[in-house]
C-alpha positions, 0 to 999 in steps of 0.5 A: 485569508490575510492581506500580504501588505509587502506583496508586489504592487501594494501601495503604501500610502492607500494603506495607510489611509485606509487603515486610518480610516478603519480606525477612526470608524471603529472609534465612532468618529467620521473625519474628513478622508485624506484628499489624496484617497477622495481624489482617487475615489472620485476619479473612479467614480466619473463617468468615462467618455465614450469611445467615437465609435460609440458616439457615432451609433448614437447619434445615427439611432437617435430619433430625429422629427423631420418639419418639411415645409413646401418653401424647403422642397421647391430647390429639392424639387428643381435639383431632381428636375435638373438631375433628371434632365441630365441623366435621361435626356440624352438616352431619348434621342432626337424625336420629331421636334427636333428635325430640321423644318423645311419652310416655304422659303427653303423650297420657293420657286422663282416665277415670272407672271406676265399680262400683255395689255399695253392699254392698261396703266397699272397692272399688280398681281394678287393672289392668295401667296400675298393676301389678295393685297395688291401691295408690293405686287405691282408689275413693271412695264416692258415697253418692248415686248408690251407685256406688264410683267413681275418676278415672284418666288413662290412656295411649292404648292398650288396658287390661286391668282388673278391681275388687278388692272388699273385698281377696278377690274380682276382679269385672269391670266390667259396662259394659265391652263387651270381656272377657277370661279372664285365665287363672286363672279371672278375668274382665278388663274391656278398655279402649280409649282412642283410635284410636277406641274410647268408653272401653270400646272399643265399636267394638273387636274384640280 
């Protein structure tokens, strides 16, 4: 079927060069082709640029080599441990640790101790509340009464006591209803503060 060279939508100017063209090829010649035909022949024949869809499936299903290095997964390693502390600690709840601890000051006792030996010339205290030390624990001298006495605050508990008098010589203390033999030939008193017991642990059977 012919070509109709005036229909709608023709363009004279390819037609021209096309009709050129076949003429010089039927010739035996090869001329260089109009540059407007070489434009338009090679701006059909560039690639097209893909579309941002298009672009953004190949780069997500392109493979990928992942290097770790032990340097790298230190901060990945800290952010999970942080991650985890926020999310899951506060759905554990207060465990023991963290209820409040009652020490021996918060429960201690005020005890007066007292020795009536007016003959004495230094008088201390010294028990297993303080070491066995008669530092800090020496007993002050109440003329009027005649007693060598000292103000203590203990710990609820059971005490063990005894008076040192004048450095050398342990003596028990004589209103203490408890008493035990300390091993090496002494006598100590027993105190119980609480649970109970007077002071001097009355109703205590040790």
């Amino acid at each position: 079927m012919s070509r109709n060279r005036n229909s709608a939508g023709a363009d004279p100017g390819r037609d021209q060069a096309e009709s050129l063209i076949a003429g010089l090829i039927a010739r035996g010649t090869s001329p260089e082709p109009p540059p407007a035909l070489l434009a338009r022949v090679m701006s059909g024949l560039a690639p097209k640029r893909p579309t941002v869809w298009r672009r953004a499936r190949r780069w997500l299903t392109r493979p990928r080599t992942l290097t770790v290095t032990p340097l790298r997964l230190i901060p990945l390693a800290a952010a999970a441990a942080t991650l985890l502390a926020v999310l899951v600690w506060p759905r554990l709840g207060p465990g023991p640790a963290s209820q409040p601890v009652i020490t021996a000051a918060a429960q201690a006792d005020s005890v007066e101790l007292s020795l009536h030996l007016p003959e004495a010339r230094q008088v201390a205290v010294i028990g297993d509340f303080n070491r066995w030390s008669p530092k800090d624990s020496e007993m002050a001298f109440d003329a009027e009464r005649g007693l060598w006495t000292i103000s203590l605050r203990l710990p609820q508990g059971r005490h063990e006591y005894a008076f040192l008098v004048d450095g050398r010589q342990v003596l028990p203390d004589p209103r203490a209803v408890l008493s035990k033999d300390d091993g090496f030939g002494n006598v100590n008193s027993i105190l119980v503060i609480g649970n109970g017991g007077n002071g001097h642990g009355s109703d205590q059977v040790i």
